[in-house]
C-alpha positions as CSV (number, residue, x, y, z in Angstrom):
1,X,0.0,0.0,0.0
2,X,1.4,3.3,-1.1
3,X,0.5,6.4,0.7
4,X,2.2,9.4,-1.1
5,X,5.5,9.4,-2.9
6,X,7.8,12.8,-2.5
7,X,9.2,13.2,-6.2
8,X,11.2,16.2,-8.3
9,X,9.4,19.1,-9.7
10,X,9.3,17.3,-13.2
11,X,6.2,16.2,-15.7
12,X,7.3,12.9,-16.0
13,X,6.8,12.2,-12.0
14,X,3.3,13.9,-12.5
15,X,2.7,11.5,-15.1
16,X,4.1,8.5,-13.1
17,X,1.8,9.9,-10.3
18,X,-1.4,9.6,-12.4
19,X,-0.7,6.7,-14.1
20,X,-0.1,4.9,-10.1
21,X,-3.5,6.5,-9.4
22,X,-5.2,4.2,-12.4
23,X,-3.3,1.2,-11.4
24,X,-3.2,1.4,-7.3
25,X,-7.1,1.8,-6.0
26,X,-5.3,2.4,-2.3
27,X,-3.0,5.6,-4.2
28,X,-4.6,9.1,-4.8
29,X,-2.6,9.5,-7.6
30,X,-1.9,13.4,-7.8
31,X,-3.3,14.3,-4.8
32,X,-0.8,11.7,-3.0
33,X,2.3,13.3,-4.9
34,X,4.6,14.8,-2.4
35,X,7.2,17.3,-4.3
36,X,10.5,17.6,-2.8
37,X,11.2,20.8,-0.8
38,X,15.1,20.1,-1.1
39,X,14.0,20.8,-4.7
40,X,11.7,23.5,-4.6
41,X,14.2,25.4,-2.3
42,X,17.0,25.0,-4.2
43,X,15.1,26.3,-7.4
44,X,14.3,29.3,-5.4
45,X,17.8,29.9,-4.2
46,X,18.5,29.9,-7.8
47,X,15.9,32.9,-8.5
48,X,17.0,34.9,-5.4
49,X,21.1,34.4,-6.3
50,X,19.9,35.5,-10.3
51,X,18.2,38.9,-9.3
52,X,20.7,39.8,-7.0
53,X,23.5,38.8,-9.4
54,X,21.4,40.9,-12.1
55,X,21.5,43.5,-9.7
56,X,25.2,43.7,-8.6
57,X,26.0,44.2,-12.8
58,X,23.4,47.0,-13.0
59,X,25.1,49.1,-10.5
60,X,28.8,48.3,-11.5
């Protein structure tokens, strides 16, 4: 019985997710998909470092 799976921000885990929803009555498919906040922070991190790096060659 799978409860929720954390996966990467990709399409091909929200396909993998939906496609476990058809085939596993027990899993919720999308609504049991879990994505990784390692991930999502790190892709945030990479925003934040890009505007202020944007920024720093602006001004100099």
């Amino acid at each position: 019985k799978i409860f929720s799976l954390c996966m990467d921000n990709t399409s091909n885990c929200d396909k993998l997710a939906e496609k476990l929803g058809e085939l596993l009555p027990s899993f919720d498919g999308m609504n049991s998909r879990v994505r990784c906040f390692a991930h999502v922070l790190n892709l945030i991190a990479k925003v934040c470092a890009y505007y202020f790096l944007t920024q720093y060659e602006i001004f100099n």
